[in-house]
C-alpha positions in Angstrom: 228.9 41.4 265.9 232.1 41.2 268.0 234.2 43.9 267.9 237.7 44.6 265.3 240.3 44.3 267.6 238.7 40.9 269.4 238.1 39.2 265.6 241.7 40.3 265.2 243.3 39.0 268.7 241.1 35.6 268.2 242.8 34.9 265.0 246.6 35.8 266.1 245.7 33.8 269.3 244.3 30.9 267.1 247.6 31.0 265.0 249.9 31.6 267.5 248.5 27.8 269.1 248.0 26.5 265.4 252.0 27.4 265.0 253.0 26.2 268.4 251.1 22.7 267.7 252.7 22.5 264.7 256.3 23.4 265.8 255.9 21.5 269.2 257.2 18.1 267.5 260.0 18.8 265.5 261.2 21.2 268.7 260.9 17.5 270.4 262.5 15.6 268.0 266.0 17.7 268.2 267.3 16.0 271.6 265.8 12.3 270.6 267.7 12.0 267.3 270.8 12.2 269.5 268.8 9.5 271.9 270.5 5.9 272.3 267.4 5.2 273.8 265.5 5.9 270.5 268.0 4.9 268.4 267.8 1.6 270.3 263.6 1.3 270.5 263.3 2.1 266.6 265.4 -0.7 265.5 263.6 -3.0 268.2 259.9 -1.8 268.8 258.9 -3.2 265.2 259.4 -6.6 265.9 258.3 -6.5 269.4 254.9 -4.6 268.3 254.6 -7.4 265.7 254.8 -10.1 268.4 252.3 -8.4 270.7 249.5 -8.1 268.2 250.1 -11.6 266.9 249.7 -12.7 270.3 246.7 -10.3 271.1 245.3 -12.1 268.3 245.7 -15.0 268.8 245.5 -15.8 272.8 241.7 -16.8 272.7 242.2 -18.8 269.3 240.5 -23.0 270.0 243.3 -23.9 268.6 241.3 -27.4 268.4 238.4 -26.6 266.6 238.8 -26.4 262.6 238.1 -22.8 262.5 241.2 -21.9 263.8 242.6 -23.3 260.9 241.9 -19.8 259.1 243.9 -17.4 261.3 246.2 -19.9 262.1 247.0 -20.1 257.5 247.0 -16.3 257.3 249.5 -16.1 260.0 251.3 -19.0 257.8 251.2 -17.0 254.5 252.0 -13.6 255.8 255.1 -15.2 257.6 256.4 -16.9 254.8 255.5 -14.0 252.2 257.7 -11.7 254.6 260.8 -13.8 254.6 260.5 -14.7 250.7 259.8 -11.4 249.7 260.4 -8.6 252.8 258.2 -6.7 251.6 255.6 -5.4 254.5 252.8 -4.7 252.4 252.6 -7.9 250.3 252.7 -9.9 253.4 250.2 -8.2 255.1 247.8 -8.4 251.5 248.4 -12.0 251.5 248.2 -13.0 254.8 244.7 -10.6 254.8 243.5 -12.0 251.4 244.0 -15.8 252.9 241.9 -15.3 256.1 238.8 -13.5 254.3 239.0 -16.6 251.4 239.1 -19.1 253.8 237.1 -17.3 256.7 234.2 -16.2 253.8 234.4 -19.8 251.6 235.8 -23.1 253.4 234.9 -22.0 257.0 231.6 -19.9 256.7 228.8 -20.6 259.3 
């Protein structure tokens, strides 16, 4: 069994890291809120994450071949849900809903 005073300098040494972890970010946040450079990236990076994953996603789509036709009406519905509605969620239900209905029912293997 170790001895008192190492129990007790493991746990202050595990606190003092659990307490510097936890501080660490909010000490990093102070000079970015100031940032024009992160005032600039979190009206912009949204949008531009948006259009990479779309076109992660769809790059090696055939767009030829009538399966594509799935992906291709998701992206359609969660589109046009976002500009009726702008609401992130019920686009991204709706365009997710679309592709598993038509993916599991019209265009099933």
């Amino acid at each position: 069994m170790p001895d008192t005073r190492y129990a007790v300098a493991a746990v202050l040494v595990s606190a003092a890291v659990t307490w510097a972890l936890r501080a660490l970010p909010f000490a990093a946040l102070t000079p970015l809120r100031e940032s024009a450079t992160a005032r600039y990236l979190s009206a912009h990076m949204p949008a531009g994450v948006m259009v990479v994953l779309v076109v992660y996603c769809l790059h090696d789509l055939p767009v030829t071949e009538a399966r594509a036709t799935a992906p291709l009406a998701a992206l359609a519905v969660t589109v046009g849900l976002h500009l009726w509605r702008r609401t992130a969620l019920l686009s991204i239900l709706g365009g997710t809903a679309t592709h598993v209905i038509l993916a599991s029912t019209v265009f099933a293997h």
